[in-house]
Backbone as a ProteinNet text record, in pm:
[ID]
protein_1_A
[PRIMARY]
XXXXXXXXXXXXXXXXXXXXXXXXXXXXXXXXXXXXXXXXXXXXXXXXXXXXXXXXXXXXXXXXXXXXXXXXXXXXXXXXXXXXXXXXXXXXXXXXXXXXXXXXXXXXXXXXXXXXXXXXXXXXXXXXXXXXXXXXXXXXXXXXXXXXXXXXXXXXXXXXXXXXXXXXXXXXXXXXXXXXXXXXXXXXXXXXXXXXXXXXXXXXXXXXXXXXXXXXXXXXXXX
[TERTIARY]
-10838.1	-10814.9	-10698	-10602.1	-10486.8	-10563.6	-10504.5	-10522.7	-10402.1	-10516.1	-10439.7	-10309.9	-10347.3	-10246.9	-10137.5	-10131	-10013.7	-9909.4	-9832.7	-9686.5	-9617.8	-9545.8	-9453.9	-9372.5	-9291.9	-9169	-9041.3	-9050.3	-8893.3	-8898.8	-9064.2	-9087.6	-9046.2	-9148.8	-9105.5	-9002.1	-8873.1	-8744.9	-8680.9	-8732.1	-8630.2	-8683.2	-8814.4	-8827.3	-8794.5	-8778.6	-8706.7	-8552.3	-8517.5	-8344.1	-8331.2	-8448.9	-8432.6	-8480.7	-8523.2	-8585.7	-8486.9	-8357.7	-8284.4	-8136.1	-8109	-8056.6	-8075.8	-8208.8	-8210.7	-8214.2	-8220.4	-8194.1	-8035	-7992.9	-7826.1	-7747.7	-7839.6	-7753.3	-7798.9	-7910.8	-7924.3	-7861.1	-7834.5	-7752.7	-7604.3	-7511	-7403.6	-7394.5	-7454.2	-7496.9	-7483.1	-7565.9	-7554.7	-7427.3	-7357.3	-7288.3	-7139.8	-7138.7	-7053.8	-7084.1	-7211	-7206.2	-7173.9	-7201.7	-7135.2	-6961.5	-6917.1	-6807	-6722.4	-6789.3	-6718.9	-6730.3	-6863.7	-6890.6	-6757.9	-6739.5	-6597.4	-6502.3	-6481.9	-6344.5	-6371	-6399.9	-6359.4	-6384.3	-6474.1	-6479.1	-6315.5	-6248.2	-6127.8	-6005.6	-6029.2	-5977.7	-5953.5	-6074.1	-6134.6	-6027.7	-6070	-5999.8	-5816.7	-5788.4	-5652.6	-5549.9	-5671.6	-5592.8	-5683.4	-5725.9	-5802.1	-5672.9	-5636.1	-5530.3	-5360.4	-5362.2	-5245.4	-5202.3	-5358.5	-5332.4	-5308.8	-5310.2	-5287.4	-5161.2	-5082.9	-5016.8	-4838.9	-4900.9	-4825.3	-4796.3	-4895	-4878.8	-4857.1	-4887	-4848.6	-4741	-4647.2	-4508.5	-4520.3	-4646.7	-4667.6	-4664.8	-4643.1	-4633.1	-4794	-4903.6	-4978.4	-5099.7	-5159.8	-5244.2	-5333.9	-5445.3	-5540.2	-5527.6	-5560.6	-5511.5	-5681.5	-5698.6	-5841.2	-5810	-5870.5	-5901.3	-6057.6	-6088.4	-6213.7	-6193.1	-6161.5	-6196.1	-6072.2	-6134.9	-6077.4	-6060.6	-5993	-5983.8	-5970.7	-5966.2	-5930.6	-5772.6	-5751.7	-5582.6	-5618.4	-5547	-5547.7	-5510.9	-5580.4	-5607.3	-5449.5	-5381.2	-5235.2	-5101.5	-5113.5	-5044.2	-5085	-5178.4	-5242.1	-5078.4	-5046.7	-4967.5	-4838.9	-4827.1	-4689.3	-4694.1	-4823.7	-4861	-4964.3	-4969.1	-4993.4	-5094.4	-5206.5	-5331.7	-5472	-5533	-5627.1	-5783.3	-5883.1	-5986.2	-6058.6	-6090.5	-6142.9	-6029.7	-5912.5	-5818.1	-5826.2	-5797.4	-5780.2	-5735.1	-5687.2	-5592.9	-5632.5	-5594.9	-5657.1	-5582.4	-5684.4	-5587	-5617.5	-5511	-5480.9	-5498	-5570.6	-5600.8	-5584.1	-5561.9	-5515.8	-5582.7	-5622.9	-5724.2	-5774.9	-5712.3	-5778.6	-5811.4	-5832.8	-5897.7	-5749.9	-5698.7	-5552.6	-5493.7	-5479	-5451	-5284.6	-5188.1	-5086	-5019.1	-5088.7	-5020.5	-5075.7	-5043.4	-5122.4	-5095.7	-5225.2	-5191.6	-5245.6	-5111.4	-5138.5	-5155.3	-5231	-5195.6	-5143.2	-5073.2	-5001.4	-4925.5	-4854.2	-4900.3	-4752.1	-4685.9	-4565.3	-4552.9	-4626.7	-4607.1	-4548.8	-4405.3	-4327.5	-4244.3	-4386.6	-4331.5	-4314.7	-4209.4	-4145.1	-4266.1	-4359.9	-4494.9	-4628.2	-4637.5	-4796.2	-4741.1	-4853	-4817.8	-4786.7	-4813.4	-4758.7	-4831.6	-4956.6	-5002.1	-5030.3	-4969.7	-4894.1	-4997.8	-4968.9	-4992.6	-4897.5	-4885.6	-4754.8	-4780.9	-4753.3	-4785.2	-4646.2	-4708.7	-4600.6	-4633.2	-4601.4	-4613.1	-4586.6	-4632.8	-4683.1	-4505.3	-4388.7	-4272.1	-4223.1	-4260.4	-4229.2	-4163.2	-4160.6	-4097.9	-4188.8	-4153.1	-4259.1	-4233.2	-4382.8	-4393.6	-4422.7	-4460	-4442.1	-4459.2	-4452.2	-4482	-4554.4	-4655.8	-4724.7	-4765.8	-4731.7	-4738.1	-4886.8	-5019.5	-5170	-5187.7	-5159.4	-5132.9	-5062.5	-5003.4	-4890	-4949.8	-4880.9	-4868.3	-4698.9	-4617.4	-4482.9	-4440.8	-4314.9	-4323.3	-4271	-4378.5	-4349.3	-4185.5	-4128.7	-3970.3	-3894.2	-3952.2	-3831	-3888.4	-3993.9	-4025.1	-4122.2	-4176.1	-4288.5	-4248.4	-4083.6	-4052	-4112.7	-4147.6	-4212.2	-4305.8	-4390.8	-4467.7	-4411.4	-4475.5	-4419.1	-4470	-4546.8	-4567.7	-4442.5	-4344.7	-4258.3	-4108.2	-4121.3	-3994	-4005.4	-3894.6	-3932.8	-3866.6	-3828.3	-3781.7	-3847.3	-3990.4	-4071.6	-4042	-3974.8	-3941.7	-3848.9	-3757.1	-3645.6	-3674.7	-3791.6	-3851.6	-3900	-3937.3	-3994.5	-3835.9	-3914.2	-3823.6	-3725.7	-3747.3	-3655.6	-3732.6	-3674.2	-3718.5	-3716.3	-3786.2	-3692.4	-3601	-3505.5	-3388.7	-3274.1	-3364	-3246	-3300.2	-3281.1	-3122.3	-3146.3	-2950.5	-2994.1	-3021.4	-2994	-3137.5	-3059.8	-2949.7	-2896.7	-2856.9	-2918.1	-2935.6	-3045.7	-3154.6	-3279	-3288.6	-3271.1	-3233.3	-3181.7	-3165.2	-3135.8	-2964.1	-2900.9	-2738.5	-2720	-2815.7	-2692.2	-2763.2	-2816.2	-2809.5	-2705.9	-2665.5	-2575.9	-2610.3	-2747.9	-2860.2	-2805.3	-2939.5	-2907.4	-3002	-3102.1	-3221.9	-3164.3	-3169.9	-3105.5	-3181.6	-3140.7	-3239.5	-3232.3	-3276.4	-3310.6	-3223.2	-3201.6	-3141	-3213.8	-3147.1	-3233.3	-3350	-3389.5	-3481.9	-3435.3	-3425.7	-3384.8	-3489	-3540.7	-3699.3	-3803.1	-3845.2	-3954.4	-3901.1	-3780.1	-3759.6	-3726.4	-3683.9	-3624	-3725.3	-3840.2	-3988.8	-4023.7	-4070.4	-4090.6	-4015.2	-3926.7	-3805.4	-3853.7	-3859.9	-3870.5	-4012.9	-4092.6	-4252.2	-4264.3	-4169.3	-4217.7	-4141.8	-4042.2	-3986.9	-4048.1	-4127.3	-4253.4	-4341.4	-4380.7	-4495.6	-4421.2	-4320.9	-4269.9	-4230	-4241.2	-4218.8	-4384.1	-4514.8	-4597	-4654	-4616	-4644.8	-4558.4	-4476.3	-4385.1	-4458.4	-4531.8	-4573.8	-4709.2	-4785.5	-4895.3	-4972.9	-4951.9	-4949	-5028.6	-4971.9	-5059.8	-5171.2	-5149.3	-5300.6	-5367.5	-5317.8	-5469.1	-5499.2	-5439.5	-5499.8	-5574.5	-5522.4	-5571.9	-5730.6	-5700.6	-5879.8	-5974.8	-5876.5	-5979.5	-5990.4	-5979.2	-6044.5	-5990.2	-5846	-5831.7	-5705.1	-5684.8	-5607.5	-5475.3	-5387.3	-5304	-5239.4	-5075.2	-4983	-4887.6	-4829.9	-4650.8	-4595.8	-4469.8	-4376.3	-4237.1	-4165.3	-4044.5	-3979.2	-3938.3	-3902.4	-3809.2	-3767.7	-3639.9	-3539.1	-3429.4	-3307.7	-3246.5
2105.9	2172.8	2104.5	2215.6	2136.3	2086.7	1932.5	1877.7	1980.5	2039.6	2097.9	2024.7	1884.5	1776.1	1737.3	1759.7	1718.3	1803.2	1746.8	1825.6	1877.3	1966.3	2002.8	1909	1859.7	1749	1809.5	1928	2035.3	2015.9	2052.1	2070	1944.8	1842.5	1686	1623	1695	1667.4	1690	1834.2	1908.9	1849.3	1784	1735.7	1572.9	1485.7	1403.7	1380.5	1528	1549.4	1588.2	1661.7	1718.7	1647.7	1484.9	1398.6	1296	1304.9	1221.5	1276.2	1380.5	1478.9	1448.7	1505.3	1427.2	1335.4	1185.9	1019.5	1042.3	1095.6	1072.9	1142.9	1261.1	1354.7	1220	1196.6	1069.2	973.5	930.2	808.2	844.5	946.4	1028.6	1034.1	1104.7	1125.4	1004.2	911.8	793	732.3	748.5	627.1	718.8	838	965.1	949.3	919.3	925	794.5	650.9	521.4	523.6	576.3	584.5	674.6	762.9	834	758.7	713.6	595.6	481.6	433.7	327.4	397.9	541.9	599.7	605.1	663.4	700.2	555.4	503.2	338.2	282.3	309.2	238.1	338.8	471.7	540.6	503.7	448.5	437.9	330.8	219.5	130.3	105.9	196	213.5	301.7	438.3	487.2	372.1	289	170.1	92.7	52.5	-31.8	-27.6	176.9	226.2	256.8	300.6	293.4	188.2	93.2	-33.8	-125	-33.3	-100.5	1.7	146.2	200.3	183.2	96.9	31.2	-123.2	-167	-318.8	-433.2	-306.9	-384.1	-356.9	-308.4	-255.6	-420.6	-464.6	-577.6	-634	-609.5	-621.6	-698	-821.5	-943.7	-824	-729.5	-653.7	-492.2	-473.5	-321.3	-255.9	-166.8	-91.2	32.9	70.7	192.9	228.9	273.2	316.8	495	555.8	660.9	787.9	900.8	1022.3	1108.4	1208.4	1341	1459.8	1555.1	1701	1684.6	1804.8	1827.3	1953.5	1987.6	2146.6	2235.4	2332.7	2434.2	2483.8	2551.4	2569.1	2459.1	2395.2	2277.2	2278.3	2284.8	2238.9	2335.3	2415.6	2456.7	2354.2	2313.8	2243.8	2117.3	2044.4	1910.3	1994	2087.7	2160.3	2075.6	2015.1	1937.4	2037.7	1940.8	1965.5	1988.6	2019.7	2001.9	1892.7	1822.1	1738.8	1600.3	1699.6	1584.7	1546.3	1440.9	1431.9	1319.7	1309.7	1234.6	1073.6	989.8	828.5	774.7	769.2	707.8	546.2	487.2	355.9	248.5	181.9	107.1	6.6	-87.3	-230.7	-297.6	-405.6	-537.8	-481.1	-417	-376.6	-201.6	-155.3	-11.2	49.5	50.4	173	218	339.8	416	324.6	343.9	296	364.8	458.4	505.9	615.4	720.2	797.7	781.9	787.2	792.8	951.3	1010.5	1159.6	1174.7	1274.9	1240.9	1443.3	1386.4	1507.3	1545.3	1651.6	1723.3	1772.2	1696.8	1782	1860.9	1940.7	2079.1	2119.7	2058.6	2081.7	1968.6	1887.9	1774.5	1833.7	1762.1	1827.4	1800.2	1752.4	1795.5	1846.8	1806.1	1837.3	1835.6	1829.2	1804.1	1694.5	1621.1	1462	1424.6	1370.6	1315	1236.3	1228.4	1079.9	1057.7	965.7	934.6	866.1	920.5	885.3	814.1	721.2	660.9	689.2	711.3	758.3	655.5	605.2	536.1	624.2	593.8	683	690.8	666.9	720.4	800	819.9	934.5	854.6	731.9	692.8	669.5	682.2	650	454.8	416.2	259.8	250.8	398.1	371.6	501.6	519.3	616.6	538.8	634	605.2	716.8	733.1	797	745.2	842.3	782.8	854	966.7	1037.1	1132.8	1119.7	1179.9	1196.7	1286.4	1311.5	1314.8	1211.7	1263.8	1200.2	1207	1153.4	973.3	944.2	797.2	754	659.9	623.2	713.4	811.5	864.1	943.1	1058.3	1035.1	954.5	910.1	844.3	701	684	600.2	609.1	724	726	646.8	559.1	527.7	352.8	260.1	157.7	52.7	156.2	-18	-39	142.8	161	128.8	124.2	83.5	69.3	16.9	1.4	136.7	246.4	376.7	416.8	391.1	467.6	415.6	265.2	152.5	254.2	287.4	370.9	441.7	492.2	598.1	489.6	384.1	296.5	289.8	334.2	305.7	447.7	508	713.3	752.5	818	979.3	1063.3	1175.6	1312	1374.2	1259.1	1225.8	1164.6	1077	950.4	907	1005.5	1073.8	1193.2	1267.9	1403.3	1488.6	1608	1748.1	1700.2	1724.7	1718.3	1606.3	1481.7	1359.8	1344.3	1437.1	1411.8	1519.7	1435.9	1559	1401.2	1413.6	1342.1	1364.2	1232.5	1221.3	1331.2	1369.7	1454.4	1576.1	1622.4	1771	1735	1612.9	1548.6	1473.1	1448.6	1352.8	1236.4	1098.4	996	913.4	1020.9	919.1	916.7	845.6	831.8	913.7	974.7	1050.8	907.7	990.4	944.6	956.3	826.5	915	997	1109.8	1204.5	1278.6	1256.6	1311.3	1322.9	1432.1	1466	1590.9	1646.5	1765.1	1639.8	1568.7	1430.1	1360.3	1289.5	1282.5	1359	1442.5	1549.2	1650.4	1665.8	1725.5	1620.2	1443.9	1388.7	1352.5	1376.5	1401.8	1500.5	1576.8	1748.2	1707	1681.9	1680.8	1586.5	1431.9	1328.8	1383	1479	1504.3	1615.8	1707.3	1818.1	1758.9	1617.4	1531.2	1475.9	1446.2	1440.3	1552.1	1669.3	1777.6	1775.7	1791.9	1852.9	1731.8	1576.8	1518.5	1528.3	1580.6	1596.1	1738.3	1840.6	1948.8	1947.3	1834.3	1814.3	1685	1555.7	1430.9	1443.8	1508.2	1461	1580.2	1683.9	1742.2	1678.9	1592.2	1538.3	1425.5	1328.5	1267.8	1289.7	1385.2	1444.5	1483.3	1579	1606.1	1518	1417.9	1268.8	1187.2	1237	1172.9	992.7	980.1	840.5	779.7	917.8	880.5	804.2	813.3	757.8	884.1	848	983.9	928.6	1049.1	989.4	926.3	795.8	777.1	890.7	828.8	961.7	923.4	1050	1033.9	958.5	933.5	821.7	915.3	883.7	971.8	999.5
-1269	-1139.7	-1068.1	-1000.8	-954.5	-813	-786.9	-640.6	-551.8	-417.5	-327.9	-250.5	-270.2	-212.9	-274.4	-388.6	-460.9	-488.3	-418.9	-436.3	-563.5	-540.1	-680.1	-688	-781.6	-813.8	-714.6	-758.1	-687.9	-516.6	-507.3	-364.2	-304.1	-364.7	-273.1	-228	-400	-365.3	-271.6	-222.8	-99.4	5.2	21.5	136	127.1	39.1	91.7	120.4	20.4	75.4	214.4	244.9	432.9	504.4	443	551.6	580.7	420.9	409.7	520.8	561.3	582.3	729.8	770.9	925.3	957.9	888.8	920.7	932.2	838.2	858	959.3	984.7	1113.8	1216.3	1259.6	1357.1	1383.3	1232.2	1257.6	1285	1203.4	1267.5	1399.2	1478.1	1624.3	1716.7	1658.7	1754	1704	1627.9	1617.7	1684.4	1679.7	1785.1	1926.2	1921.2	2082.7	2135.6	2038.3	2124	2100.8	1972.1	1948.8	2068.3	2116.5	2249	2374.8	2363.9	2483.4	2516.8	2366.5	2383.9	2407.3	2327.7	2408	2521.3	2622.7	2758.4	2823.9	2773.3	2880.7	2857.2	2750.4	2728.3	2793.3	2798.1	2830.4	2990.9	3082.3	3193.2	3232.3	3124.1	3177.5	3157.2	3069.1	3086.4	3218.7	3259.8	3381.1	3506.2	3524.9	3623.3	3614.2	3504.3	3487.2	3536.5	3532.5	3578.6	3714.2	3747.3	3917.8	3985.2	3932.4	3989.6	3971.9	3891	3846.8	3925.1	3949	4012.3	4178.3	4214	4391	4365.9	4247.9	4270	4306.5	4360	4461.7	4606.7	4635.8	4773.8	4865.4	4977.8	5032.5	5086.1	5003	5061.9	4986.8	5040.4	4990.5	4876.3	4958.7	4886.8	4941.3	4810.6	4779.6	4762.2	4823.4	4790.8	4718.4	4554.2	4497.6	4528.3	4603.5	4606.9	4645	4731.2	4774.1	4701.2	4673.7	4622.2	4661	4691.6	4790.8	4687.3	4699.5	4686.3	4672.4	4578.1	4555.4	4639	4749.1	4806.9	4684.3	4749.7	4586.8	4566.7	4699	4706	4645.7	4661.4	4597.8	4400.4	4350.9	4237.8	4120.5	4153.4	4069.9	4057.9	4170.9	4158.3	4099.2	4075.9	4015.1	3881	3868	3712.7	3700.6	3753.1	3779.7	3699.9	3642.8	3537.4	3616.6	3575.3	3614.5	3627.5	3740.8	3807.4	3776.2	3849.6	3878.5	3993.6	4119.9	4291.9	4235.5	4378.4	4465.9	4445.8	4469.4	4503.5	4653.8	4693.8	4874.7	4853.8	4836.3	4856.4	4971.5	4996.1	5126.5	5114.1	5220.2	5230	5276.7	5303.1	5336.9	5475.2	5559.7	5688.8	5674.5	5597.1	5527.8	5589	5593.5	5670.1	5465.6	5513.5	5398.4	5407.7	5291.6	5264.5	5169	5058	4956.9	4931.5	4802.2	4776.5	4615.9	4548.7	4365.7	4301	4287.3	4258.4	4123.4	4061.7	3902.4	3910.5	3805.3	3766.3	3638.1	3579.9	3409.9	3438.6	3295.9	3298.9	3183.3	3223.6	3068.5	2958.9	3014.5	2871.3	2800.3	2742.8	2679.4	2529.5	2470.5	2346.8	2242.6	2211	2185.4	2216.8	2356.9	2438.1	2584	2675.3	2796.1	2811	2907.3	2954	3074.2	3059.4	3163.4	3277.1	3356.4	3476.9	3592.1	3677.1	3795.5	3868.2	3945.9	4088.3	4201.7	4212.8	4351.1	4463.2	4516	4670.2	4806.3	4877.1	4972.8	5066.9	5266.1	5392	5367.5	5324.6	5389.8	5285.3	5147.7	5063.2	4959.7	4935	4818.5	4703.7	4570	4453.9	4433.8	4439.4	4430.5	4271.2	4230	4037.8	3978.1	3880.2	3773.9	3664.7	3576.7	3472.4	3404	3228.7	3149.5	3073.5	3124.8	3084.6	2964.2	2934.3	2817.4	2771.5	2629	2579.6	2445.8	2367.4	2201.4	2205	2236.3	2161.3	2087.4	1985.6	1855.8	1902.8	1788.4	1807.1	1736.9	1862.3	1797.4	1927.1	1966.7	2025.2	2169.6	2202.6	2312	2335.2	2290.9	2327.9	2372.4	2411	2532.3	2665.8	2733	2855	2859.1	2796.9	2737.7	2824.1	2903.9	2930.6	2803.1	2751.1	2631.7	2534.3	2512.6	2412.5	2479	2615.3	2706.7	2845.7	2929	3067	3108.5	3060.1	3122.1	3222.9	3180.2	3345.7	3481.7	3430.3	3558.1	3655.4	3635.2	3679.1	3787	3803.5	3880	4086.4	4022.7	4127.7	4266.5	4348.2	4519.8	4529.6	4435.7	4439.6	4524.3	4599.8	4704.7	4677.9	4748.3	4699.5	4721.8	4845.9	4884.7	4820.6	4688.4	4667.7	4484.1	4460.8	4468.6	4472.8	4508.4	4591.7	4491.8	4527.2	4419.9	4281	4280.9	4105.9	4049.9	4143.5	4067.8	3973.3	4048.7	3965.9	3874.7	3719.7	3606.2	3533.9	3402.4	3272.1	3282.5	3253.7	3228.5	3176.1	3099.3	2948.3	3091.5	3197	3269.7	3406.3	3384.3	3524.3	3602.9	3568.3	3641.8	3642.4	3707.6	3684.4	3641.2	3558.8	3452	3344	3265.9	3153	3033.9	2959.5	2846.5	2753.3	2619.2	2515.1	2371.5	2339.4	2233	2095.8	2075.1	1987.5	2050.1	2223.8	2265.2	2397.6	2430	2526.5	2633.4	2543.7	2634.4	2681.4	2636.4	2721.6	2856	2865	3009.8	3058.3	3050.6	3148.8	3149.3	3146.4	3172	3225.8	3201.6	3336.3	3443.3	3440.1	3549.6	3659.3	3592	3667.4	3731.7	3683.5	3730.6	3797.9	3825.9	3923.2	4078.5	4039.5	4169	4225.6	4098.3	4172.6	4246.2	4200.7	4261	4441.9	4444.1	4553.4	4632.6	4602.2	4669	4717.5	4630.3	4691.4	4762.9	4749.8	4906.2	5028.2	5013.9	5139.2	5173.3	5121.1	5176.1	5226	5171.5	5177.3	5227	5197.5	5246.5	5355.9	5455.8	5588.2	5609.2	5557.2	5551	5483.9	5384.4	5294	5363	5439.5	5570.2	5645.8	5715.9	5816.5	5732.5	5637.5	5610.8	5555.5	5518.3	5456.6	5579.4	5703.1	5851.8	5815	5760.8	5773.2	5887.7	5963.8	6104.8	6075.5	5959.3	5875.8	5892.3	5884.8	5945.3	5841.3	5740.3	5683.2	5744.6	5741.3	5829.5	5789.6	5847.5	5846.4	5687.1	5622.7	5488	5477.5	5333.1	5346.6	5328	5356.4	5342.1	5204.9
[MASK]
+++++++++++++++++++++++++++++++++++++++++++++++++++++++++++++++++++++++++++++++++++++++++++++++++++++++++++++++++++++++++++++++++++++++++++++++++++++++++++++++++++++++++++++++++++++++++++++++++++++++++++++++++++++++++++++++

């Protein structure tokens, strides 16, 4: 008489292949989900690292990143701003706002977009630029890049005054950022987009004060 308990050989197989099958999707899984865990913590701490590094000529002992605002929905085209991008308001040892760290997308990088953050100070000048993510080819744009060159330096103490409209543009368009050699669509897309970023704080700046209730006013632009 067959025992009701005893398995077929075929049968048992498939179930320790489908028992073997779900240990490994598990272990897959977890080791995806800490493996994403370290990306974005590193991710975290690389744009932590950038905002700080785009006010760090500001004249001031301590610098506060704590608080975030809203990009006005009207503005969001001109900084081409992603979902659950805002603002960073910069504060100083006595809480008074001092800067603003905008992040913003310059669309037509000669591989992908180009992902930045801008620091602007209350009188309209940029205290830095930072390239947080890019895909462009390594060797040639992927100079924006301050680990691959100091090009982004260039941008620190410009207005959207200084220099005037057709300064800001790449040598080889008459400008006075310097392109690249063999690459010439990567700066001159972050060209174009750090001076969009200074257009939409000169349009916007003090409404986003004003509605972040921090009683902090632009000073007068630089010339």
């Amino acid at each position: 008489m067959t025992d009701p308990l005893k398995l077929h050989p075929a049968t048992l197989n498939a179930l320790k292949l489908g028992l073997f099958a779900l240990v490994t999707a598990a272990l897959l899984g977890a080791t995806y989900s800490g493996t994403r865990e370290q990306i974005e913590l590193a991710q975290l701490r690389m744009e932590q690292r950038a905002l700080a590094e785009v006010v760090e000529n500001i004249d001031h002992s301590e610098l506060l990143l704590e608080d975030r605002v809203e990009i006005p929905a009207e503005g969001r085209a001109l900084l081409r701003s992603r979902e659950g991008d805002q603002i960073q308001l910069v504060r100083n040892g006595q809480n008074q706002v001092v800067a603003l760290i905008i992040p913003t997308t310059a669309p037509d990088g000669y591989t992908d977009a180009i992902r930045m953050i801008v620091g602007i100070n209350l009188a309209g000048v940029l205290t830095g630029v930072r390239v947080v993510e890019h895909k462009e080819t390594p060797g040639l744009g992927d100079k924006v890049d301050l680990a691959k060159s100091n090009w982004i330096l260039s941008f620190q103490g410009k207005s959207l005054n200084n220099p005037a409209a057709a300064g800001w543009a790449v040598t080889k368009d008459g400008g006075q950022f310097d392109s690249f050699t063999g690459a010439t669509i990567t700066p001159r897309a972050v060209v174009r987009q750090v001076r969009n970023s200074l257009t939409f704080y000169r349009q916007y700046a003090q409404d986003i004060l004003d509605d972040a209730g921090t009683g902090a006013a632009t000073e007068e632009m630089e010339p």
